[in-house]
C-alpha positions in Angstrom: 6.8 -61.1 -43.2 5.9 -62.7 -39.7 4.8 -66.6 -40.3 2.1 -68.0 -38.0 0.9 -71.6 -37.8 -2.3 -72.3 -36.2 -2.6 -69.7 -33.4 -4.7 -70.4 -30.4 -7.7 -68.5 -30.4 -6.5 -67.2 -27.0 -3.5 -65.4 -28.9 -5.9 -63.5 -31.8 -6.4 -60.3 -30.0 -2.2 -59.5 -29.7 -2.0 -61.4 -32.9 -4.0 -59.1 -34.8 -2.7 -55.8 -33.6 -2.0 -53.0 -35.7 1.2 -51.3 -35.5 0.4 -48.5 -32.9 -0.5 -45.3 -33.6 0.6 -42.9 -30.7 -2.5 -39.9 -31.8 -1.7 -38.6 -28.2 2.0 -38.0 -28.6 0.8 -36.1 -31.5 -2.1 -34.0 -30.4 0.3 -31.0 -28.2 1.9 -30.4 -32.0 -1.8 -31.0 -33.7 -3.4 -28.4 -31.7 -0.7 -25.9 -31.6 -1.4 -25.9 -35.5 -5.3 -25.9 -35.1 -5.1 -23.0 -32.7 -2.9 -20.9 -35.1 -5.5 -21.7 -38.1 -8.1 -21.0 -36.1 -7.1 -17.5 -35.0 -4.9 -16.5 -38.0 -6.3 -18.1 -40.8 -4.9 -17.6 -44.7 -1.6 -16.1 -42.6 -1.3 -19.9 -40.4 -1.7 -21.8 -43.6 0.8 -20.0 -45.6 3.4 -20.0 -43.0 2.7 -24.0 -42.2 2.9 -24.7 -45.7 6.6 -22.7 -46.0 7.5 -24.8 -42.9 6.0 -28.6 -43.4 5.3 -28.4 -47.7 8.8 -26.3 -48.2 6.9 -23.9 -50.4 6.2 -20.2 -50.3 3.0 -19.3 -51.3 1.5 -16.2 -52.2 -2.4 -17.7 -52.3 -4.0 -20.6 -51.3 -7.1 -20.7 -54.1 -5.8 -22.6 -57.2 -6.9 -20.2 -60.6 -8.6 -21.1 -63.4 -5.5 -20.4 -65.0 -3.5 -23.3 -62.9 -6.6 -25.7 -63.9 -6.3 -25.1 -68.0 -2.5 -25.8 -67.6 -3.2 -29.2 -65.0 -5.5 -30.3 -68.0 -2.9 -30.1 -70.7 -0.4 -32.0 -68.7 -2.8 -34.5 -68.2 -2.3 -37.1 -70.9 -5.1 -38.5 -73.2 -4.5 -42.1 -71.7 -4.8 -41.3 -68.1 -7.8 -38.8 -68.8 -9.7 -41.9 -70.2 -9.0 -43.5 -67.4 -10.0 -40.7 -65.3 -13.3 -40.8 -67.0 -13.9 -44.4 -67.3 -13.3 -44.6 -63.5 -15.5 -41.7 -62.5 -18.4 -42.5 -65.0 -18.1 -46.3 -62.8 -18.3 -44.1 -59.6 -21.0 -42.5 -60.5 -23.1 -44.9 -61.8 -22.6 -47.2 -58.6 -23.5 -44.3 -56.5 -26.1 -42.5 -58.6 -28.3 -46.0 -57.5 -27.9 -45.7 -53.7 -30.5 -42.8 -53.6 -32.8 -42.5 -51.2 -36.5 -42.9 -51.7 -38.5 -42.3 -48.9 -42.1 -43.4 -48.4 -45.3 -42.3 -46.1 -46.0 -44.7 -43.4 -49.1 -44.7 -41.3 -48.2 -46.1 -38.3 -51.9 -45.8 -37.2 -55.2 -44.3 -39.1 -54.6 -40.3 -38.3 -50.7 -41.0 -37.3 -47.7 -40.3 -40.9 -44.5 -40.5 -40.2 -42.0 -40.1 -43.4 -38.0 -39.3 -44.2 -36.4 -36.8 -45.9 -33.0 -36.8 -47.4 -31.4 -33.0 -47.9 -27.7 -32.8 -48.6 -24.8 -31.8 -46.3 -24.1 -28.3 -48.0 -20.8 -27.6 -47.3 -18.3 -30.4 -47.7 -14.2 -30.5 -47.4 -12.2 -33.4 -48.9 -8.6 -33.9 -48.0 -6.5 -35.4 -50.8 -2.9 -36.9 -50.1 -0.5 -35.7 -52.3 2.6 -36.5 -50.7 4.5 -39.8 -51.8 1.4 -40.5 -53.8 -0.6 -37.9 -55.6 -4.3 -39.6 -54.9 -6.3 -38.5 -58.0 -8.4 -40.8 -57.4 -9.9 -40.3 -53.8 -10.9 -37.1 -55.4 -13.8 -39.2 -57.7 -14.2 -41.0 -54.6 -15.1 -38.4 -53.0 -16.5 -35.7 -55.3 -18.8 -37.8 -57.4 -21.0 -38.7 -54.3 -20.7 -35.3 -53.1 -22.2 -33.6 -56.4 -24.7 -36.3 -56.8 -25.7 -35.8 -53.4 -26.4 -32.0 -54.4 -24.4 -30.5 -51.9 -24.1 -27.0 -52.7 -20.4 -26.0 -52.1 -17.6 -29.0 -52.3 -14.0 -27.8 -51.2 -11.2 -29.5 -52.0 -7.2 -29.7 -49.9 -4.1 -30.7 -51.4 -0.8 -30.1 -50.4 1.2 -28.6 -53.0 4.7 -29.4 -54.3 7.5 -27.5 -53.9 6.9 -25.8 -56.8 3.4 -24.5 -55.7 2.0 -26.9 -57.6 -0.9 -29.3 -57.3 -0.5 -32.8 -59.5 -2.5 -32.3 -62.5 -4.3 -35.1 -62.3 -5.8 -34.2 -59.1 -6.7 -30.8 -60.8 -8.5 -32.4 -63.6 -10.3 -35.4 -61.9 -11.9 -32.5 -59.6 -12.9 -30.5 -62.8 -14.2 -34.1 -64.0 -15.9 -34.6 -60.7 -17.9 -31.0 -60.1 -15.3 -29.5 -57.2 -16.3 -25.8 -56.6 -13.2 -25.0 -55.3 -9.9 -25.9 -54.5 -6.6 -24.9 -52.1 -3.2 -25.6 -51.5 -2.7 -26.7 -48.4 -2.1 -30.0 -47.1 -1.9 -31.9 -43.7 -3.3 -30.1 -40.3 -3.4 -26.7 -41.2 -5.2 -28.2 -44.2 -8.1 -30.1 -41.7 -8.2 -26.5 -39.8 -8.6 -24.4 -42.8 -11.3 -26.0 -43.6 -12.6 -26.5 -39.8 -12.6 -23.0 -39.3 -12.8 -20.9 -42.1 -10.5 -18.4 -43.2 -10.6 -15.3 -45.4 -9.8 -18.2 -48.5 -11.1 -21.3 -47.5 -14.7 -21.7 -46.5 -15.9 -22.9 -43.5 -17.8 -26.5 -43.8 -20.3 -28.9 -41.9 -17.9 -32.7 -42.3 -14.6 -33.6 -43.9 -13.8 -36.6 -45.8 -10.3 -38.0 -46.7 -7.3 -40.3 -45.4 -4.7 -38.9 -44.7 -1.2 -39.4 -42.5 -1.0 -39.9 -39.0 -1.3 -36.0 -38.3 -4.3 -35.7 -40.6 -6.2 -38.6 -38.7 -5.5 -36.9 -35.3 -6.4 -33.3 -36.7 -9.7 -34.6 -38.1 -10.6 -36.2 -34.8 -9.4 -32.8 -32.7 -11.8 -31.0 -34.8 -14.8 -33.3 -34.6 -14.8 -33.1 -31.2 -17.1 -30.0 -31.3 -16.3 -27.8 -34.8 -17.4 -30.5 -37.3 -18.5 -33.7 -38.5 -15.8 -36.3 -40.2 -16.7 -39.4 -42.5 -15.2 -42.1 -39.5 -11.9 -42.5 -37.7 -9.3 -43.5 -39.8 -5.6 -44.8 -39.8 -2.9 -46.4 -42.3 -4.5 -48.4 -44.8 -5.1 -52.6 -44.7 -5.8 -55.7 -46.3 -6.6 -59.0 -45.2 -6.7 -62.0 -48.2 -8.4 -65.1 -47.3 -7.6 -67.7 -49.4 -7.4 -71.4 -50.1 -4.9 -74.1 -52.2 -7.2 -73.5 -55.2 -5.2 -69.7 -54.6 -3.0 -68.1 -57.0 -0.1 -67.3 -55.2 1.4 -64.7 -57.7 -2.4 -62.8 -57.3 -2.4 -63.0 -53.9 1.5 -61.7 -53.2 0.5 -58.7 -55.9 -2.5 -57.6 -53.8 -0.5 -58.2 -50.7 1.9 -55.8 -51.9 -0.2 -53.3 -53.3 -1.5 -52.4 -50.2 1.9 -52.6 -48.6 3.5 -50.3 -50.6 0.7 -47.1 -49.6 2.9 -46.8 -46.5 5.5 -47.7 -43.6 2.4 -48.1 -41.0 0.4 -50.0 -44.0 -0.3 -53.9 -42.3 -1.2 -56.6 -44.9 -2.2 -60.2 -43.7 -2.7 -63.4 -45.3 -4.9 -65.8 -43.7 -5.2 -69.5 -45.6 -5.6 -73.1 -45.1 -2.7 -74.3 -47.2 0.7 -74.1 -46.2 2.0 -74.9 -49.3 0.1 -71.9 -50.7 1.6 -70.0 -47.6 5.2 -70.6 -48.7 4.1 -69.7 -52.0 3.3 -66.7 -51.3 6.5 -65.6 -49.3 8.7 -66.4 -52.1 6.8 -64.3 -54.7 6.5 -61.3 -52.4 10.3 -61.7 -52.1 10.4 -62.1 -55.7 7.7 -58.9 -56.5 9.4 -56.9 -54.0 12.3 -56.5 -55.6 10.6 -55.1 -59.2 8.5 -52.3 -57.1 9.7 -48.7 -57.3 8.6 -48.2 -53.5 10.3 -51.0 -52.0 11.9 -49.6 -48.9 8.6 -48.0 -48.2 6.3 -51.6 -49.1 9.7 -53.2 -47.1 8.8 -51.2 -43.8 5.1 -52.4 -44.3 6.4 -55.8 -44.3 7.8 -56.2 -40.9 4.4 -55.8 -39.2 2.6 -57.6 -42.0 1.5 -61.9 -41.3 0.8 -65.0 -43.2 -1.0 -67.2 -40.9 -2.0 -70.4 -41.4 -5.2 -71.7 -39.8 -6.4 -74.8 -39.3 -9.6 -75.0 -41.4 -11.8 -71.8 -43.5 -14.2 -71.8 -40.7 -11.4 -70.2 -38.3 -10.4 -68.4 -41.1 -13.5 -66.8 -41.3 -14.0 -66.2 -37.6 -10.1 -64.8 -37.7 -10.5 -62.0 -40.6 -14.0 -61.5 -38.9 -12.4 -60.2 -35.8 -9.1 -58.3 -37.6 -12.2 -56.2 -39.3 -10.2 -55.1 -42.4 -10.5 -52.2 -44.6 -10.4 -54.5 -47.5 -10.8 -58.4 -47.9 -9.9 -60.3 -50.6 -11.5 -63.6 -50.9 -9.6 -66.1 -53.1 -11.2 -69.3 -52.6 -13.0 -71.9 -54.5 -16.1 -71.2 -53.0 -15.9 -67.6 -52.4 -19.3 -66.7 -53.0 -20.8 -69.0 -49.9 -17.8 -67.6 -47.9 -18.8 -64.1 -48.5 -22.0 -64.3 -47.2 -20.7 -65.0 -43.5 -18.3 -62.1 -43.8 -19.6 -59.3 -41.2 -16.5 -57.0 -40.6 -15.1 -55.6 -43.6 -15.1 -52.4 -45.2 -15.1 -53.9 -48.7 -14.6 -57.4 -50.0 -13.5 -58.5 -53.3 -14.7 -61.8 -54.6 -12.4 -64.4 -56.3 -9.3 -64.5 -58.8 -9.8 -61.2 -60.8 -11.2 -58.9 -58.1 -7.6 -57.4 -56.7 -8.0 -54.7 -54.0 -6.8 -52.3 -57.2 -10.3 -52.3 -58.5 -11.6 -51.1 -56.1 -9.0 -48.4 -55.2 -9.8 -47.3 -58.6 -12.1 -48.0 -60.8 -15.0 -50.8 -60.6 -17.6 -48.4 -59.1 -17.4 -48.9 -54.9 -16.0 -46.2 -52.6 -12.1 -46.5 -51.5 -13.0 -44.5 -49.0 -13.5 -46.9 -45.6 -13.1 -47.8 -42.6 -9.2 -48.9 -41.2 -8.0 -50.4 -37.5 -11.1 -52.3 -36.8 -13.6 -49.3 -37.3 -15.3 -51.7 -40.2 -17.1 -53.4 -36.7 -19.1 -50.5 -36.2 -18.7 -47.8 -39.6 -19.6 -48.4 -43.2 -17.7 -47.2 -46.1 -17.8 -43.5 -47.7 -21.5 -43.6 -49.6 -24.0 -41.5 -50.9 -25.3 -41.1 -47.5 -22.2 -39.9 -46.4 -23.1 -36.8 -47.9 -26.9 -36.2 -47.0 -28.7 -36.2 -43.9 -31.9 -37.6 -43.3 -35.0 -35.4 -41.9 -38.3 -37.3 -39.6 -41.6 -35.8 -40.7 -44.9 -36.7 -38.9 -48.3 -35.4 -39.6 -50.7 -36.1 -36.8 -54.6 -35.5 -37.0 -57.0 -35.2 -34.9 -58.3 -38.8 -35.3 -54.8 -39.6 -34.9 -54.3 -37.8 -31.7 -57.4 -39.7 -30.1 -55.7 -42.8 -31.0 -52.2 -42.6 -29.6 -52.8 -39.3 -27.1 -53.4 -40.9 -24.1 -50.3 -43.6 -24.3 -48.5 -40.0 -24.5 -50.1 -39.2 -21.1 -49.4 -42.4 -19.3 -45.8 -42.0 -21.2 -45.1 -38.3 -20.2 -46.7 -39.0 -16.6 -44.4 -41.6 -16.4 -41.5 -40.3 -16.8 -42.7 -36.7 -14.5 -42.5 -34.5 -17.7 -45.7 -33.2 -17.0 -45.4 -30.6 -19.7 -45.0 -33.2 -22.3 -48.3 -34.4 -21.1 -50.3 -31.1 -20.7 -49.4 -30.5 -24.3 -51.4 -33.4 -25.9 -54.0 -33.1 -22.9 -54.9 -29.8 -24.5 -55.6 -31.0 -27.6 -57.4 -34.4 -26.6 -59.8 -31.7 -24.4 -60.5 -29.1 -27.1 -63.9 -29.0 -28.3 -63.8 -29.3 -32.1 
């Protein structure tokens, strides 16, 4: 990892860089695949999953025959995980509906909102190096609570044919109405476009590799609606000498180990917490199964060390990061100046894990600095939000002729004539 002592604030913006994503480089081989979905359908997919997945399929719709055999393979231990984390999931989610009230803005004059759910959603689930069961409660529990009438699920299959079981069962578990093999950008297309298998739907949700990301932003150019631009995954600790250093390296690593292009920083106060921390990710590294892929993480990752918490707050401030751990003895009074984060995690025994998992809040969020201007996958994710206004005729005496002087204004004379009508007619 790269060790920095008290950077000049001058230096923050390079210092904070993530590891480059080249989306255009990409995009020629993206769109090549889009077009051949879109114009082929079922026949793309099958041939794109031969070449990229190294399977031959003969279908794309997984049976109800695949999803009885998924559930016995699933053992009793991990299904009561399954269910402890989706029951979580859904409680935390179940309590962001909306409840929207009548306002009278002025006797005569109601203006109210409506929330109606998307109705046709897609979710993308990894299941390449890591078989991400979980982003399918993420993801589905929202969705059904939502009420959105069709849910669709991608997954790449294995070479086999084969979706992992556990992302079979978790989207029983969750209320999926239907699910594919087919992963990556023919996987985004599929369910762009439609094809004789895969229905056509309004926004897609998921992470996804660097070809997913650049697929789902080709798409919502003009085709559909994503959740928010997204790339490898982060985490930024903040932390103090009151710190454990064996917690912080473990979280540090957890999130390095989702990927080569994965970034992890630490940002503290203490030095000698800082050295701390080097040696035990040294020392964790070498018990993790994915070293050489946490390894490659690594060499774009930092451990900073700033002069006092207010710069460490201003610093993770500006870096944005899909998660934040706080680790500090007054974590609570830092939190509440925290203004870029996807999700934060409070104190000793809140690891980033929890949240990936099973404490109730959305993994789904916001990476490379999107957490400035996106929120997390919610509830409202999934719904839209109607404007209703009942004007009377009291109310159109009130506020009608600011809507001349408006309309007049701005030389939209038929805006005007049409409340000058109704202001004239004799009731």
């Amino acid at each position: 990892m790269n060790i920095i002592t008290y950077p000049d604030r001058a230096d923050w913006k390079s210092l904070l860089k993530r590891p480059a994503l080249n989306t255009e480089a990409l995009r020629e081989a993206v769109c090549e695949i889009l077009d051949r979905v879109r114009t082929e359908g079922d026949k793309a997919v099958i041939e794109c999953e031969e070449k990229f997945d190294k399977v031959r399929l003969h279908s794309l719709a997984v049976t109800e025959d695949e999803f009885m055999e998924a559930e016995k393979a699933v053992s009793i231990e991990l299904k009561a995980a399954i269910m402890l984390a989706y029951k979580n999931i859904h409680t935390f989610h179940a309590a962001q509906k909306f409840e929207g009230k009548k306002v009278a803005t002025l006797p005569g004059v109601t203006c109210w909102q409506k929330a109606v759910p998307i109705e046709k959603v897609g979710l993308y689930v990894p299941g390449g190096t890591a078989p991400l069961f979980s982003t399918v409660l993420m993801l589905a529990a929202p969705a059904r609570i939502a009420g959105c009438k069709e849910i669709v699920l991608c997954s790449p299959p294995d070479r086999n044919g084969k979706l992992h079981p556990a992302i079979l069962y978790a989207a029983k578990v969750a209320g999926v109405d239907k699910v594919f093999k087919a992963g990556g950008v023919q996987a985004i297309g599929a369910m762009a476009y439609g094809t004789s298998s895969v229905p056509k739907v309004y926004k897609i949700f998921g992470p996804g590799n660097q070809y997913v990301t650049a697929a789902k932003q080709q798409v919502s150019l003009r085709d559909v609606a994503i959740d928010m631009p997204a790339g490898p995954s982060e985490v930024a600790v903040l932390a103090d000498e009151t710190a454990n250093p064996s917690f912080v390296a473990s979280d540090l690593l957890s999130q390095a180990e989702h990927g080569v292009d994965s970034q992890v920083i630490l940002v503290t106060t203490s030095s000698d917490l800082l050295g701390q921390v080097q040696k035990e990710v040294e020392r964790q590294l070498e018990l993790l199964p994915r070293k050489q892929i946490a390894m490659k993480s690594l060499e774009s990752s930092k451990l900073i060390l700033v002069k006092d918490m207010d710069e460490g707050v201003a610093m993770v401030n500006e870096y944005a990061p899909e998660h934040l751990i706080i680790e500090t003895k007054d974590y609570m009074r830092l939190a509440e100046r925290v203004v870029n984060a996807g999700s934060v995690f409070l104190g000793s025994y809140s690891p980033e894990s929890a949240g990936d998992y099973a404490s109730g809040t959305n993994h789904t969020l916001p990476t490379n600095g999107y957490a400035k201007a996106y929120s997390g996958v919610s509830l409202d994710s999934f719904i839209r939000k109607i404007t209703f206004q009942e004007v009377t005729p009291e109310g159109i005496a009130t506020i009608g002729p600011a809507i001349e002087v408006l309309a007049a204004n701005e030389s939209l004379d038929a805006h005007k004539n049409a409340v000058s009508l109704r202001l004239n007619r004799k009731i």
